[in-house]
PDB file as gemmi writes it, atoms N, CA and C in Angstrom:
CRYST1    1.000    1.000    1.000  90.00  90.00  90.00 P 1                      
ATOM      1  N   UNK A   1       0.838  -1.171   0.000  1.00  0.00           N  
ATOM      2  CA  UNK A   1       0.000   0.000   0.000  1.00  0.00           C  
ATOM      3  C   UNK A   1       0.887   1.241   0.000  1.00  0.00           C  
ATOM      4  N   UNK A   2       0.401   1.952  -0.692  1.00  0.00           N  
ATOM      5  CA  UNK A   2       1.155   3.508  -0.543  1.00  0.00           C  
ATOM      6  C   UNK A   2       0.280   4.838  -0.760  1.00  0.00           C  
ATOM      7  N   UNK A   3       1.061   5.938  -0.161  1.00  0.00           N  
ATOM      8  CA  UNK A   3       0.363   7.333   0.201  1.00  0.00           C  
ATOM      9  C   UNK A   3       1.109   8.109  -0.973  1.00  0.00           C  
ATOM     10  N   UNK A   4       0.084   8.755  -1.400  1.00  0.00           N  
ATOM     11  CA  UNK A   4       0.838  10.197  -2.373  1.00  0.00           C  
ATOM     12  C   UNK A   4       1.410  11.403  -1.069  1.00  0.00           C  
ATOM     13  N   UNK A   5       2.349  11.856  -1.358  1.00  0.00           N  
ATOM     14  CA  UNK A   5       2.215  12.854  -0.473  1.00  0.00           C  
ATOM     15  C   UNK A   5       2.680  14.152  -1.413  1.00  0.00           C  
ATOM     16  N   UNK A   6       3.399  14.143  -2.766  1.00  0.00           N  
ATOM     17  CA  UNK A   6       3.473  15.172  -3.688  1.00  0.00           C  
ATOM     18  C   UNK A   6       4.180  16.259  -2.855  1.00  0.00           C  
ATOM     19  N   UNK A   7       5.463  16.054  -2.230  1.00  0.00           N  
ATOM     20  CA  UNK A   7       5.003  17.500  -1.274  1.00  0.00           C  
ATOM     21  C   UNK A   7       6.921  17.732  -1.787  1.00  0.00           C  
ATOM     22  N   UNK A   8       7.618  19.606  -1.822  1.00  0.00           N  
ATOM     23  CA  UNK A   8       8.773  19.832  -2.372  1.00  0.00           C  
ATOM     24  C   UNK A   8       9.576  19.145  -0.958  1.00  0.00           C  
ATOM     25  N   UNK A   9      10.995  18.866  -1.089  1.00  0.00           N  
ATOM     26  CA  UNK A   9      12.073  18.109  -0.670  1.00  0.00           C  
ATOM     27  C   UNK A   9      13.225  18.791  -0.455  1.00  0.00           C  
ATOM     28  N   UNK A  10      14.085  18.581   0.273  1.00  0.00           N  
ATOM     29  CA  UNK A  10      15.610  19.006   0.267  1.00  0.00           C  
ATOM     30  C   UNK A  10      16.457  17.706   0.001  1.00  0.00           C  
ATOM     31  N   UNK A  11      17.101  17.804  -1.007  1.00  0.00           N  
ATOM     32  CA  UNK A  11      17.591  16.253  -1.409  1.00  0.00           C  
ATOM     33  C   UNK A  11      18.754  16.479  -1.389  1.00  0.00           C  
ATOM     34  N   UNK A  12      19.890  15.744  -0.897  1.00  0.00           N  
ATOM     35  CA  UNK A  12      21.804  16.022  -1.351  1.00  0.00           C  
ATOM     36  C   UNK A  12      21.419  14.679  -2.184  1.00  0.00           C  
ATOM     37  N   UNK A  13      22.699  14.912  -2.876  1.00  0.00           N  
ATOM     38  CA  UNK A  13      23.044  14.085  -4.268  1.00  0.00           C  
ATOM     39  C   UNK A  13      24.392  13.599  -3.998  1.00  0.00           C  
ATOM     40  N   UNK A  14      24.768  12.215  -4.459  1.00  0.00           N  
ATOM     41  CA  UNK A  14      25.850  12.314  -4.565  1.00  0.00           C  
ATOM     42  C   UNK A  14      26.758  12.810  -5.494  1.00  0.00           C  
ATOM     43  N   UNK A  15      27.996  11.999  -5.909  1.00  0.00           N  
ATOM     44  CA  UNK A  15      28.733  12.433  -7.215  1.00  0.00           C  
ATOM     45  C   UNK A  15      28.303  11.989  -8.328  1.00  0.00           C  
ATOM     46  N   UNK A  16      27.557  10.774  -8.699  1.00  0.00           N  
ATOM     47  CA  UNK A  16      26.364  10.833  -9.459  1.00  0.00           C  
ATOM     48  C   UNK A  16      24.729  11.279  -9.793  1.00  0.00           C  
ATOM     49  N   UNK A  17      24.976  12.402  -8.711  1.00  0.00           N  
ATOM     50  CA  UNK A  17      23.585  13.144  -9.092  1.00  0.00           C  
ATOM     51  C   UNK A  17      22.253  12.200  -8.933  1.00  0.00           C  
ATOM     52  N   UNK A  18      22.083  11.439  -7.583  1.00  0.00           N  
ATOM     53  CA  UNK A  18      21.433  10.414  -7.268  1.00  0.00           C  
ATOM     54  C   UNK A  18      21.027  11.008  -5.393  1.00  0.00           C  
ATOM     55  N   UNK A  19      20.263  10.572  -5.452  1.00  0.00           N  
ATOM     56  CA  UNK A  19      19.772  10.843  -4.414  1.00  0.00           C  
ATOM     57  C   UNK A  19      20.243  10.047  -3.030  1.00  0.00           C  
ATOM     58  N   UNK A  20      20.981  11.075  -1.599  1.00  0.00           N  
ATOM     59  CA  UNK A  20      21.863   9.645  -0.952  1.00  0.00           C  
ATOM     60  C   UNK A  20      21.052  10.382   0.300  1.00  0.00           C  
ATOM     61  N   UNK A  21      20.722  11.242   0.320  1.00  0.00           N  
ATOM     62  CA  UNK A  21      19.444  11.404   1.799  1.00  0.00           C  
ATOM     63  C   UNK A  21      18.108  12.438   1.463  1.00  0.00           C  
ATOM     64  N   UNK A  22      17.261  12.732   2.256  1.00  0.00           N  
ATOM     65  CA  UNK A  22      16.317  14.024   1.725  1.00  0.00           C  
ATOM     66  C   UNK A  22      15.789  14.386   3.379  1.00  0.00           C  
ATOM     67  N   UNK A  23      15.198  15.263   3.241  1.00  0.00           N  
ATOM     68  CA  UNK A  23      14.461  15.712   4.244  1.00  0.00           C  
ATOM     69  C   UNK A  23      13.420  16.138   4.391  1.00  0.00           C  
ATOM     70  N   UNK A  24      12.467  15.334   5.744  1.00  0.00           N  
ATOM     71  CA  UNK A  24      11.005  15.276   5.311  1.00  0.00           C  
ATOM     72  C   UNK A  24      10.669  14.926   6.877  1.00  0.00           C  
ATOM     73  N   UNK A  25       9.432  15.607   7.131  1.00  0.00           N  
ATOM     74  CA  UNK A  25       9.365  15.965   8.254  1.00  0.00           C  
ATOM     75  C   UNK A  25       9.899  15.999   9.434  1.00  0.00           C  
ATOM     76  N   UNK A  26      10.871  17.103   9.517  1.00  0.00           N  
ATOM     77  CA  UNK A  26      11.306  17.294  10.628  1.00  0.00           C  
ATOM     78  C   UNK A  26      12.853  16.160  10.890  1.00  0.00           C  
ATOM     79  N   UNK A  27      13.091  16.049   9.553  1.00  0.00           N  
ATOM     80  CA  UNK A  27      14.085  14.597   9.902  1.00  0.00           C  
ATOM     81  C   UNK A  27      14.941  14.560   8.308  1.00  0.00           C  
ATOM     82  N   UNK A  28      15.827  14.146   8.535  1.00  0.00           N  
ATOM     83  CA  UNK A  28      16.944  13.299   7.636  1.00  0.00           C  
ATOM     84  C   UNK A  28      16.930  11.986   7.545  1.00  0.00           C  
ATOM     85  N   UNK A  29      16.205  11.656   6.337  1.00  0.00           N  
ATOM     86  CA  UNK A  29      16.385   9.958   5.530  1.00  0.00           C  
ATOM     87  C   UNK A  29      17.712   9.763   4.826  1.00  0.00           C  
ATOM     88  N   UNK A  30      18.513   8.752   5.782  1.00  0.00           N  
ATOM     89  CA  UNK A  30      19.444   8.494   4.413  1.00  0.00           C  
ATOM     90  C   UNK A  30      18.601   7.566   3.100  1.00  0.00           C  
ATOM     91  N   UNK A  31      19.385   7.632   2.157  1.00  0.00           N  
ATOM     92  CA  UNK A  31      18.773   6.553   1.674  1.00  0.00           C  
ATOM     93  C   UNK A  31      19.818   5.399   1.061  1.00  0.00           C  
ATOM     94  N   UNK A  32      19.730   4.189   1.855  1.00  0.00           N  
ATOM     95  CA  UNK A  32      20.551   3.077   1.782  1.00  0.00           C  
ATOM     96  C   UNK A  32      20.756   1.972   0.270  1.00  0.00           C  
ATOM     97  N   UNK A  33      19.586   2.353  -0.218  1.00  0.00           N  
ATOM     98  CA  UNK A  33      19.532   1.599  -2.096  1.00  0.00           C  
ATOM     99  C   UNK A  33      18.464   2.408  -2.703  1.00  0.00           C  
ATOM    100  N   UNK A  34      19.050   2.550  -3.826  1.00  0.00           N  
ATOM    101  CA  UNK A  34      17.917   2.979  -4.955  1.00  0.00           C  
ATOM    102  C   UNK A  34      17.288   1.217  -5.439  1.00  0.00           C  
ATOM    103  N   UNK A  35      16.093   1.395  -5.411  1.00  0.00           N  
ATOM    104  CA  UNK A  35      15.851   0.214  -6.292  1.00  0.00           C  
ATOM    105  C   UNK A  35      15.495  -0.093  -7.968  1.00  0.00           C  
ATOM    106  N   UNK A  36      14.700   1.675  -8.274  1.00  0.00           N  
ATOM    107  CA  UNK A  36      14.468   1.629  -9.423  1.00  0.00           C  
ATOM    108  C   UNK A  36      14.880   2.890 -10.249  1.00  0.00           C  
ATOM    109  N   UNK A  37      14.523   3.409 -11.441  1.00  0.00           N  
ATOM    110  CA  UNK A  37      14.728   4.258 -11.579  1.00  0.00           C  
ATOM    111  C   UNK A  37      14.300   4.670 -13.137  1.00  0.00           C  
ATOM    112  N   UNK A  38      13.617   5.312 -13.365  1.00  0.00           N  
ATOM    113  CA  UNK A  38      12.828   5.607 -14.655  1.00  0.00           C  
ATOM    114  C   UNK A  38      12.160   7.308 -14.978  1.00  0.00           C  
ATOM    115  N   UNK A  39      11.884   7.133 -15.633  1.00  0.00           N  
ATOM    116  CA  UNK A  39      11.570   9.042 -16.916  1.00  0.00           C  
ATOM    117  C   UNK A  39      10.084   8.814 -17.073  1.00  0.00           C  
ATOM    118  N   UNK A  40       9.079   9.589 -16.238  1.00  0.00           N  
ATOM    119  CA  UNK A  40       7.895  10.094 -17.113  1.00  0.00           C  
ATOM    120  C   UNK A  40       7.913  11.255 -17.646  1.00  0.00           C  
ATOM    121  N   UNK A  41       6.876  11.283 -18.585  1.00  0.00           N  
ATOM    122  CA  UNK A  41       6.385  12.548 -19.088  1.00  0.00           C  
ATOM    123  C   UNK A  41       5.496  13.164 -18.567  1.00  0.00           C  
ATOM    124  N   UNK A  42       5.414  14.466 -18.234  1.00  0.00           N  
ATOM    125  CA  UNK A  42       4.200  14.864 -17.280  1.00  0.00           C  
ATOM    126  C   UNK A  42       2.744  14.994 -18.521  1.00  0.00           C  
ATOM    127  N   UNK A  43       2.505  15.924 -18.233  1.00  0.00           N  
ATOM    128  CA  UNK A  43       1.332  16.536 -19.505  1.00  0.00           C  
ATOM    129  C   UNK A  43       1.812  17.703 -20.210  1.00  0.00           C  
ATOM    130  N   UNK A  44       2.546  17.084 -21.149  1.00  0.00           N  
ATOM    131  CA  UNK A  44       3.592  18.332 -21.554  1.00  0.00           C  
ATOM    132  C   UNK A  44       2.821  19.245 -22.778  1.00  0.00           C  
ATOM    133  N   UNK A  45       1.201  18.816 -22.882  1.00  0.00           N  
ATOM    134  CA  UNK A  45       0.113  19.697 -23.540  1.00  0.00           C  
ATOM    135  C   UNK A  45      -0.076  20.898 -22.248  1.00  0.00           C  
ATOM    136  N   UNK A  46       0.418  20.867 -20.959  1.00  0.00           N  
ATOM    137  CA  UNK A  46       0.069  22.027 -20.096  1.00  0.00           C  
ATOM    138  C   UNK A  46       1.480  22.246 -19.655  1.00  0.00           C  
ATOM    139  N   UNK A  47       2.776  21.848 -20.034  1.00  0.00           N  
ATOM    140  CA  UNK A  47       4.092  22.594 -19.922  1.00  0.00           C  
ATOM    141  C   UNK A  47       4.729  21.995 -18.960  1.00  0.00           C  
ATOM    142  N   UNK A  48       4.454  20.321 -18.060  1.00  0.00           N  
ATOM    143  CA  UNK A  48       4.982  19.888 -17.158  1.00  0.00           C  
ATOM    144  C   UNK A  48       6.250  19.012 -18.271  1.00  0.00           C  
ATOM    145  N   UNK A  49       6.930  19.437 -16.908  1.00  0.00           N  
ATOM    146  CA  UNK A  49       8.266  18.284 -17.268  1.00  0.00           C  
ATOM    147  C   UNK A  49       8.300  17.468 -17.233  1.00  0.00           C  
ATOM    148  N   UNK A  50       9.282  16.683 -18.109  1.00  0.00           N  
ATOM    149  CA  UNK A  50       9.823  15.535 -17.730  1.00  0.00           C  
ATOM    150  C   UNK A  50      10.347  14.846 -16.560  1.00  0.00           C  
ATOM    151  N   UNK A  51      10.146  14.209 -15.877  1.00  0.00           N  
ATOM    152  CA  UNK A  51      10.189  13.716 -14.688  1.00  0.00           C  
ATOM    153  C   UNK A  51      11.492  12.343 -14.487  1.00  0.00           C  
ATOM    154  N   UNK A  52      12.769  12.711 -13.566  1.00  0.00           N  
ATOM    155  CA  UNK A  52      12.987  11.155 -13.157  1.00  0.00           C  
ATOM    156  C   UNK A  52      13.048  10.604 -11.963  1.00  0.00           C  
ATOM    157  N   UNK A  53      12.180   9.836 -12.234  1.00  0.00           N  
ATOM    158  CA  UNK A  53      11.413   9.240 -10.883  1.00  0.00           C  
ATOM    159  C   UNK A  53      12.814   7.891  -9.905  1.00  0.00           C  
ATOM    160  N   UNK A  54      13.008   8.310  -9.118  1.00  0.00           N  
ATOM    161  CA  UNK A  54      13.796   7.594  -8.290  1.00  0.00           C  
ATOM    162  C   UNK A  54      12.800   6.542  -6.735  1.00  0.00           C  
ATOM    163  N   UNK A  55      12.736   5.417  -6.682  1.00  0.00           N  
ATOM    164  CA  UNK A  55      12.221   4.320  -5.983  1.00  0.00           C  
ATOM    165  C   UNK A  55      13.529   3.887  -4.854  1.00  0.00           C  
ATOM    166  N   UNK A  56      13.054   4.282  -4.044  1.00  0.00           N  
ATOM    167  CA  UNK A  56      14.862   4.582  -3.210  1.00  0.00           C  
ATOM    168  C   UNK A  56      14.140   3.446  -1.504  1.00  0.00           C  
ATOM    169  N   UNK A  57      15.234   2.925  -0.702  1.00  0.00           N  
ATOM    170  CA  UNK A  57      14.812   2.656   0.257  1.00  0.00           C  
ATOM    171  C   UNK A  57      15.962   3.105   1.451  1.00  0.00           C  
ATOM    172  N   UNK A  58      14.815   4.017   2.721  1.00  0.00           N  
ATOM    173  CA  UNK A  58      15.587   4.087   3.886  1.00  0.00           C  
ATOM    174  C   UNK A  58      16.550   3.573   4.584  1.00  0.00           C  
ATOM    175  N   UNK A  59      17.530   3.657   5.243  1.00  0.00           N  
ATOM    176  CA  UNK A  59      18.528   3.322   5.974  1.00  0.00           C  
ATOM    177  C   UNK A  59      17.435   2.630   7.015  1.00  0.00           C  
ATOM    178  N   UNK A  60      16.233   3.003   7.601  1.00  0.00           N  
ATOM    179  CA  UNK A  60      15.368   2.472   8.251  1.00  0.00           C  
ATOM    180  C   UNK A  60      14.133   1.531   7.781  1.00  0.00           C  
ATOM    181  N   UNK A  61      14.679   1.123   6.451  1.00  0.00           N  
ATOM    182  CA  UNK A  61      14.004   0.160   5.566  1.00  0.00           C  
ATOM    183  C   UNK A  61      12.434   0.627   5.529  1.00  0.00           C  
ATOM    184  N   UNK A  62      12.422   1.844   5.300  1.00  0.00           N  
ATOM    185  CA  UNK A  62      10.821   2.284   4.581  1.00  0.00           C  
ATOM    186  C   UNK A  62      10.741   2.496   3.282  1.00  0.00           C  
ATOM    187  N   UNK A  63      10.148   2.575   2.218  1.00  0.00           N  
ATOM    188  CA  UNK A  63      10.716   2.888   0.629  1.00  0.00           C  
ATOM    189  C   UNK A  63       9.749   4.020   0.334  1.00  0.00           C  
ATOM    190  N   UNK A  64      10.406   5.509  -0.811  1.00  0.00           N  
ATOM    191  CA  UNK A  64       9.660   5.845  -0.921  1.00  0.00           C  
ATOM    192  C   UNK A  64      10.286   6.321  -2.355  1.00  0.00           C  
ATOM    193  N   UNK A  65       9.228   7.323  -3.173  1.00  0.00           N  
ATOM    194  CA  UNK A  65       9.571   7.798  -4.681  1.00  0.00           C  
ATOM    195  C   UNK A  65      10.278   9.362  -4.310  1.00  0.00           C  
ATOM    196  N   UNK A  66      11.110   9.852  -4.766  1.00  0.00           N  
ATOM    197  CA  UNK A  66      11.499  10.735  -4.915  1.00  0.00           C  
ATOM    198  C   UNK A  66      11.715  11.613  -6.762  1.00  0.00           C  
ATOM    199  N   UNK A  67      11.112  12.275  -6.512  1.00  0.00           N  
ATOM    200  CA  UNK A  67      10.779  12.764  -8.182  1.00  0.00           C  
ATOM    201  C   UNK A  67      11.708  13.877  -7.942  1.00  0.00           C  
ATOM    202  N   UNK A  68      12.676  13.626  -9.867  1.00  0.00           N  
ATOM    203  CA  UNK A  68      13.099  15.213 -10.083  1.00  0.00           C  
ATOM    204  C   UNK A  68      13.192  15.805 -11.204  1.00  0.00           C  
ATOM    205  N   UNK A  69      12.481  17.045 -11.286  1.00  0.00           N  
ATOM    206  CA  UNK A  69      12.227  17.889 -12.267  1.00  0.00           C  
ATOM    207  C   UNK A  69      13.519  18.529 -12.724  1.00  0.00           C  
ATOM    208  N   UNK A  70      14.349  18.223 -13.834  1.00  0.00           N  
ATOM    209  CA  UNK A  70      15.308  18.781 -13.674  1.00  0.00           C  
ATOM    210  C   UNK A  70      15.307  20.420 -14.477  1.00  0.00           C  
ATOM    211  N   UNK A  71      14.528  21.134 -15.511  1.00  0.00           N  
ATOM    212  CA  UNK A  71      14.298  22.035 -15.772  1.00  0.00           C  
ATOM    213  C   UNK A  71      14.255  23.295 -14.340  1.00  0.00           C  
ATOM    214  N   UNK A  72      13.454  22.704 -13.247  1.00  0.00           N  
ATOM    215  CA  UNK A  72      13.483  23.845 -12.582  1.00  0.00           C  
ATOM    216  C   UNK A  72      14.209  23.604 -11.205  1.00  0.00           C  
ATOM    217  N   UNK A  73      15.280  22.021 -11.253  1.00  0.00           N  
ATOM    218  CA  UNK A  73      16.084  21.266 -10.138  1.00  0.00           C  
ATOM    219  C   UNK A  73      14.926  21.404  -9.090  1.00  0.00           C  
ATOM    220  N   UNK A  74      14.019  20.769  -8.963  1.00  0.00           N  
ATOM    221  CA  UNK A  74      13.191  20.719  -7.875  1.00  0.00           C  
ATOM    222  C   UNK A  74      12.975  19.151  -7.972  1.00  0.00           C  
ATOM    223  N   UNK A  75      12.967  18.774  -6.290  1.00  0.00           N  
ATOM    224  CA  UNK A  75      13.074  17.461  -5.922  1.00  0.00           C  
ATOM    225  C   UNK A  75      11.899  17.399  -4.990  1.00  0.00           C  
ATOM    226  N   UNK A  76      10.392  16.725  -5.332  1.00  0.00           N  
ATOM    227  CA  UNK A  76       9.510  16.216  -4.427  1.00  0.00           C  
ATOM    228  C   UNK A  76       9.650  14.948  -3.944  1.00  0.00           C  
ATOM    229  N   UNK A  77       8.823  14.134  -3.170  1.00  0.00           N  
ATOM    230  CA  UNK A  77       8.788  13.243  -2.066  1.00  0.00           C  
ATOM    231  C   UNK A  77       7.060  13.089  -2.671  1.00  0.00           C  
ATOM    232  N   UNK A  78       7.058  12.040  -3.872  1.00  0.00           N  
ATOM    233  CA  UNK A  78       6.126  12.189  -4.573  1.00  0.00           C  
ATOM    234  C   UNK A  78       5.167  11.021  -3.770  1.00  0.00           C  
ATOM    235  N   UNK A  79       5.499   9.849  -3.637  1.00  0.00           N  
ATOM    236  CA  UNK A  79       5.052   8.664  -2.763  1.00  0.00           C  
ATOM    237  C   UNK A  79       5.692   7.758  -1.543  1.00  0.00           C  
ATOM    238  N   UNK A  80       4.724   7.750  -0.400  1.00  0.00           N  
ATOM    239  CA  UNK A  80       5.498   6.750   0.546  1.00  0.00           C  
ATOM    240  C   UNK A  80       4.829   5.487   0.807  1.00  0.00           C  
ATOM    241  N   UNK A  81       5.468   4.301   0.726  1.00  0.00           N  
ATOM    242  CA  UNK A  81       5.071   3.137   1.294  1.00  0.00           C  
ATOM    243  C   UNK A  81       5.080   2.662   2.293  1.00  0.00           C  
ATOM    244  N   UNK A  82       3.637   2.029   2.309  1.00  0.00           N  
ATOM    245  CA  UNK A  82       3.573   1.154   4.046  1.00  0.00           C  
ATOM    246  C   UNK A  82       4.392  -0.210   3.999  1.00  0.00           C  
TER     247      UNK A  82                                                      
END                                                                             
């Protein structure tokens, strides 16, 4: 099961421009494995970006999506799993 939560992020990157912690409520996730990693298209008939979607799991083994827009470098905390 999982929650949308869509909400903006503070993400460090490593030296591959990958996501290695973020911050989200009130706290610092490392994140211990990426598991997936893939490109949507938003609705680019209303001007959204391209999206790459990162499937990452906690140092505290929770998993969640981390999306990044790279046109405007903005990093949300798009979905979390139970």
């Amino acid at each position: 099961m999982s929650k949308i939560v869509n909400q903006p992020v503070l993400v460090v990157t490593d030296g591959r421009k990958k996501p290695s912690r973020f911050f989200w409520w009130k706290r610092w996730f490392s994140v211990s494995r990426i598991i997936d990693i893939w490109s949507e298209v938003g609705k680019w008939w209303e001007g959204e970006p391209e999206r790459t979607v990162y499937r990452v799991v906690s140092d505290m083994g929770a998993m969640f999506e981390l999306q990044f827009e790279a046109p405007a470098g903005r990093w949300v905390l798009y979905k979390v799993y139970d």
